[in-house]
N, C-alpha and C positions, 0 to 999 in steps of 0.2 A: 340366891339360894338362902342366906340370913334370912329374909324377910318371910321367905315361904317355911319355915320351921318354926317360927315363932307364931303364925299363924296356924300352924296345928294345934302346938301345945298351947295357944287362949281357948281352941275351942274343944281342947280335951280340959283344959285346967278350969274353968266355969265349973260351979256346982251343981244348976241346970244339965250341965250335960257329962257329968261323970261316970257316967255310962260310957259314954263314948269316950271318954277318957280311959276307963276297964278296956274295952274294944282294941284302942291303941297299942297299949301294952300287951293284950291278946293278940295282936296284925306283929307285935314284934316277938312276942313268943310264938307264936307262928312262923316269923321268918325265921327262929331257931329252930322251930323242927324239921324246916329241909335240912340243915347243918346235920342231925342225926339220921332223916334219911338216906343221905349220901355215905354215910358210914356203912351200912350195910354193901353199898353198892362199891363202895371202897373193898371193903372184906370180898365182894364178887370180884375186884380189878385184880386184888392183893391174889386171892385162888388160882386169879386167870395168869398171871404175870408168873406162878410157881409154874404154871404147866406151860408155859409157852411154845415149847419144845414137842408137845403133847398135840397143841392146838396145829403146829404149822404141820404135823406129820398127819393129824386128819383133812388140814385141808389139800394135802398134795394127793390122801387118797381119795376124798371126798371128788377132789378135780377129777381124776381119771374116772370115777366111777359116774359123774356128770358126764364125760366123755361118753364111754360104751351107752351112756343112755341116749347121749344125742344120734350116737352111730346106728342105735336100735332104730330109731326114727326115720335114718335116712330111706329112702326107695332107690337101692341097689340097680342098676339098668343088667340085665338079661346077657348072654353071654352075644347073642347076635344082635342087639341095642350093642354092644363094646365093639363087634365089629364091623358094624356100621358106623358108627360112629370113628372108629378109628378112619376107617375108608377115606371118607368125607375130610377127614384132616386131613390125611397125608396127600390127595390128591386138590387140595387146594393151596398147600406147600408146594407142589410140583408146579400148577399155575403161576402161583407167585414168584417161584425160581426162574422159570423161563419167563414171565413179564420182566424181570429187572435184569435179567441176561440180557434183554430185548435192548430196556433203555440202558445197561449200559455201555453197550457194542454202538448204537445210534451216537450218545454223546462222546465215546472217545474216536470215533469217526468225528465228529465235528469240532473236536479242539485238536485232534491232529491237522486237518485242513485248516483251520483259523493260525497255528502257531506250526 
């Protein structure tokens, strides 16, 4: 890093190119004006950081109000889409109840015979 610094400043210190030498110190007064743009954006954090309390109680109503928007969205099913649809469940629950009645009446027949 020594070596790559001293190589700027020959080719800003030459008189040939003291322009580019202005330049330099302009690229570092330049890196000084982000230092002042982030002050403003500080005084934005410093605003934001007083109302925090402010901020977290819009976004819980911001949340809910996202919510009913989503719920607007949904496509509600019809009151006989729900009882169809319910149908359909409970009598595949029924299926299901008597298939594993089934197998487990079959297996403890066969470990009462085994044991």
């Amino acid at each position: 890093m020594a070596r790559i610094r001293p190589a700027r400043s020959q080719d800003g210190g030459g008189s040939s190119k003291g322009e580019g030498g202005d330049s330099t110190p302009a690229r570092k007064r330049g890196g000084d004006r982000p230092s002042p743009r982030p002050t403003p954006q500080r005084q934005r954090e410093k605003a934001g950081s007083v109302t925090k309390a402010v901020q977290e109680k819009r976004r819980g109503s911001r949340f809910f109000s996202d919510v009913v928007a989503e719920l607007r969205k949904v496509q509600w099913p019809t009151r006989m889409q729900l009882l169809q649809s319910t149908a359909v469940v409970l009598l595949v629950v029924a299926i299901v109840v008597v298939y594993l009645a089934a197998v487990d009446a079959v297996v403890s027949r066969a470990v009462d015979a085994i044991f």
